[in-house]
N, C-alpha and C positions, 0 to 999 in steps of 0.2 A: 674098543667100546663094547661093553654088553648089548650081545644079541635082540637081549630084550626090548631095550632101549632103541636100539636101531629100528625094530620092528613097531615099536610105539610111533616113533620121529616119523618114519613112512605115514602110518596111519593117520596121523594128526595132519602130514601136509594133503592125505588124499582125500580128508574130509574137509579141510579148511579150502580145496580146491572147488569141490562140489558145492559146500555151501556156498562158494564165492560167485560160481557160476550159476545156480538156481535163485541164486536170494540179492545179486546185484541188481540195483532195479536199471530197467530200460531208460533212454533217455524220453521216449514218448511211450506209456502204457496206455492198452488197450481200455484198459476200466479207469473210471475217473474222468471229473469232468476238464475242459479248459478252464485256466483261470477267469473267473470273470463271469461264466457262462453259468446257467443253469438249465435242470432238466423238467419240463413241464408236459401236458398231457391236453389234447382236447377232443369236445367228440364234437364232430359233424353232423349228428343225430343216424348214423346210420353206423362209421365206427369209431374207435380211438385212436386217435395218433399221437404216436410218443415223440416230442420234440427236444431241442436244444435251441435255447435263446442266449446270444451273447449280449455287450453294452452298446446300448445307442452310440455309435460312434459316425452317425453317417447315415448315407440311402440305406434301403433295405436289402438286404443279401440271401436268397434261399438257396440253399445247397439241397440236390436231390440226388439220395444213394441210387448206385444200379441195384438190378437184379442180387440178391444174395448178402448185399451190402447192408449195412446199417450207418446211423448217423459218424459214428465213429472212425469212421473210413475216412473221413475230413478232419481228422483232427492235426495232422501235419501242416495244413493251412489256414485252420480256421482262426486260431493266434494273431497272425498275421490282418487275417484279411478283417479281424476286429477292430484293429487300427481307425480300421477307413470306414466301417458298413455296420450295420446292426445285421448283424448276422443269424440265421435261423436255419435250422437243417433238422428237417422229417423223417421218419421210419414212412416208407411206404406201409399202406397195409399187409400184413403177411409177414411182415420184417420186425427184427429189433421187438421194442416192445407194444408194438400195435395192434391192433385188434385181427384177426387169423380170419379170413373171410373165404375157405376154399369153394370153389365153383364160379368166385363172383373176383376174377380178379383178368383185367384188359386197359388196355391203355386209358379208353375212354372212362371207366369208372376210376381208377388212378387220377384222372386228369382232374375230373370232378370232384375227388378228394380235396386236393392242391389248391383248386379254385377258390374253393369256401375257407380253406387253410387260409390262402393269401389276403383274401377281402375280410375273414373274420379274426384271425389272429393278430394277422402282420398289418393291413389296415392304412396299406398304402400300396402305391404299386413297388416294384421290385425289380433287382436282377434276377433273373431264374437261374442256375446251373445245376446243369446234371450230368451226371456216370449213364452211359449204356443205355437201359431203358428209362433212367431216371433222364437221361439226355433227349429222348425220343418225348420223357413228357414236358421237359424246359419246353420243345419245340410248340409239343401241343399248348401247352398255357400261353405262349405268342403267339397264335395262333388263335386260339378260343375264349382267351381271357384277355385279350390286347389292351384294355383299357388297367390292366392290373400288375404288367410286365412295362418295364423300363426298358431292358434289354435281356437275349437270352446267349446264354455260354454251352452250349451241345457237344461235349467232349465224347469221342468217339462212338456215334451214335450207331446202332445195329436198326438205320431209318429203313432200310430196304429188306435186309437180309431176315429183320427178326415177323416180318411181312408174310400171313401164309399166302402163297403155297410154298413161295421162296424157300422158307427154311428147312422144309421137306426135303429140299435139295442138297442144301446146306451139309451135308454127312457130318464133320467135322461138328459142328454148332452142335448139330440134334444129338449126338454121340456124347458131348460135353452134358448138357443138361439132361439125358437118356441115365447116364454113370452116377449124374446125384441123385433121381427121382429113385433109380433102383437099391441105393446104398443108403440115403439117406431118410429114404421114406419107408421104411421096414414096418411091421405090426410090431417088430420085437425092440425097435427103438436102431439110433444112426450108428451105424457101421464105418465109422471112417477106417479104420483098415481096408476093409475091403474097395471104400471109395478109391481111397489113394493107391491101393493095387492095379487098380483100374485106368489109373489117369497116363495120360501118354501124350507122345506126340508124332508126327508124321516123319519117315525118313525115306529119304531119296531112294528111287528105285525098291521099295517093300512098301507094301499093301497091306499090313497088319501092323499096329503102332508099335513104337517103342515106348514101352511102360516103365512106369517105376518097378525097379525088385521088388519082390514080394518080401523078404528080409529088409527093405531098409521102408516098403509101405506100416510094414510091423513095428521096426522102431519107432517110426514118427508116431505112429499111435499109442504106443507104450510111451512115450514122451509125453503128450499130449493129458494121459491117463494122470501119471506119474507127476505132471505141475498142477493137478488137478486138487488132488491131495495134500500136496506139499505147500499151494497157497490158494488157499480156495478167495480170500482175498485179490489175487491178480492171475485165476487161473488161466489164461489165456497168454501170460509174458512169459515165454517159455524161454528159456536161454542161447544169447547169441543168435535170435532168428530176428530177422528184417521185419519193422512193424507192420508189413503189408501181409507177412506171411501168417505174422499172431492174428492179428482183425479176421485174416479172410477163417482162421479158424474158428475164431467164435462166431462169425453170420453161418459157416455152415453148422454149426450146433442149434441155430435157431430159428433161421426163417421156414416157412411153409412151402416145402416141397410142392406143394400145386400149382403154384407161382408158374412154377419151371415145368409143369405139365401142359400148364394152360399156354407159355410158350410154344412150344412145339404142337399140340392138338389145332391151335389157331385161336383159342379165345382170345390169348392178350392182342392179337392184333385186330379181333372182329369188329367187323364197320369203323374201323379206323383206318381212312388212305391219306397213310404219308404225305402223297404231290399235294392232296388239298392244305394241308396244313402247312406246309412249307412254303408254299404259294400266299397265303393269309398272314405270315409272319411278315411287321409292316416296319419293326423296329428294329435297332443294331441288332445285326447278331456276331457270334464268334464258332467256329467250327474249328473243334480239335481233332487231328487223326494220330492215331497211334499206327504202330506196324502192322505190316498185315502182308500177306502172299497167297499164292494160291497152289494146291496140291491137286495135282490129279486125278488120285484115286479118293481124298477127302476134303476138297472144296473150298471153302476162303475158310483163312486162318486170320480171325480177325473182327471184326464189326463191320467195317468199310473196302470195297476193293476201290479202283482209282472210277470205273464206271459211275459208282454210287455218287464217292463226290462230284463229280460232275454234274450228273443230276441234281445234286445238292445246288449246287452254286447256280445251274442257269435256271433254277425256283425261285432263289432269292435272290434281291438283286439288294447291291452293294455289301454281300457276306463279306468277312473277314475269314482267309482260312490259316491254318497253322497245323504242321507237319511234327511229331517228335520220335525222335529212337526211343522208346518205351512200351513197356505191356500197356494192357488195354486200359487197366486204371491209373490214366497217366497224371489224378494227383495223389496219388500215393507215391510211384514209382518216380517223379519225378516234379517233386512239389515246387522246388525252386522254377522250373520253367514252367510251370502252370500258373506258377504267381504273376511271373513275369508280364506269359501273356495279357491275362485278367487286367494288371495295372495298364497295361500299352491302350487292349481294347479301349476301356474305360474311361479313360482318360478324352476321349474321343467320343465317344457313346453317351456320356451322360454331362456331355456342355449345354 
């Protein structure tokens, strides 16, 4: 066979490879809405929030992202849970596409967003659930808005840990949200490269993390660049990556770093005490934990150690709790058993 020919037949299969792999679409893409759903907007008079409303199928359902997260983080269960719920899921402020409010961002003014969301958008009361701090304000709206909440779902909340002085202490935590404020809040604009050179984890017996290579934090970034370009329509559904891994790359291209300043400084949790609000929650609740341990030299890995729950549970009385092998956003990483719970709770919750 001609050389030439040879060397064409390679090239054709290593483009028809490439293409195959940049241009296959995902089975859940990051951009686009769910069927059924649409995307709306409203201002509270102080700012905007960018929502998702699915079909009346049912009670009312709000979904609240964590920290860093946007509404889209739910999209592997919000399909699902439209069956049953008139489903709705908010950009907190700072997030996604809502209004950037830096200086003026803590639970309590988040809560108070939610509140007038709930009573003036949704216009009934609700299931609340939330991710992480979005979990910490499910609690607050049972809590402060009890006449507005049906029930709340608080999936691995950081009730204690994201608490100043607590997280002061926290090494690990303030290290996590320390590595995006620095990389992602540049004058010259976000540096994921350097974020993801940065990012690590704790290893037994060593006291300085084990990091990503700085060569494979380059690739991902060069990747990241390179879908960027290549489909600016679904720049975020990068090839063969888990849809938890595309999402968390578009929230960190767009939430407001102060967010995660005002974590760690102490504003998100100013005049807000957890025990009172957890105490005040009068209706079902559900409490998810994800994994979590503790390192010596850098503190709880995790949102929850086994203390916290504890406290959790003898606040409220008649909690529901539920344990899973998963990272921290266990409906992303683990949507089949987040459904699962939800239907069991529910089913119970709202007779």
């Amino acid at each position: 066979m001609n050389a030439l020919l040879i060397i064409g037949i390679i090239l054709i299969v290593i483009l028809a490879v490439f293409l195959t792999v940049f241009y296959w679409p995902s089975r859940v893409q990051v951009e686009g809405l769910p069927e059924g759903f649409e995307e709306k907007q409203f201002d509270t008079g102080q700012v905007r929030l960018n929502y998702v409303e699915g079909p009346d199928n049912g009670p009312a359902f709000l979904l609240i992202p964590g920290q860093m997260e946007s509404w889209q983080g739910y999209k592997l269960v919000m399909p699902q849970l439209a069956k049953q719920y008139h489903v709705f899921s908010v950009d907190l402020r700072g997030h996604g596409k809502s209004t950037r409010t830096p200086g003026q961002y803590s639970y309590n003014i988040c809560g108070q967003d939610l509140k007038i969301f709930v009573e003036e958008v949704i216009g009934e009361p609700a299931v609340v659930s939330g991710l992480s701090s979005g979990a910490v304000l499910a609690v607050w709206l049972g809590a402060y808005a009890p006449d507005s909440v049906l029930a709340v779902i608080s999936e691995d909340p950081p009730m204690f840990s994201s608490i100043w002085p607590r997280i002061s202490e926290e090494r690990y935590m303030t290290y996590m949200f320390q590595t995006a404020i620095d990389a992602l809040g540049t004058p010259a604009g976000r540096d994921l490269e350097a974020y993801f050179s940065h990012m690590g984890i704790p290893k037994d017996g060593q006291e300085e993390l084990l990091l990503i290579p700085a060569p494979i934090a380059k690739g991902i970034a060069g990747i990241v660049n390179l879908t960027r370009k290549m489909k600016p329509g679904h720049p975020y559904d990068f090839p063969l990556v888990p849809f938890e891994q595309r999402s968390g790359i578009k929230f960190l291209t767009e939430y407001d770093v102060d967010f995660s300043i005002a974590t760690i400084d102490g504003r998100l949790s100013a005049d807000f005490d957890p025990e009172d609000a957890l105490k005040k929650v009068s209706c079902p609740m559900l409490l998810m934990q994800a994994n979590w341990s503790r390192d010596e030299t850098w503190g709880l890995l995790g949102a929850m150690d086994g203390e916290d729950v504890e406290r959790i549970r003898a606040l409220v009385p008649g909690l529901r709790y539920a344990k899973v092998d998963s990272g921290h956003a266990i409906h992303m990483g683990e949507p089949d058993w987040y459904l699962e719970q939800v239907d069991y709770f529910l089913k119970d919750a709202l007779k």
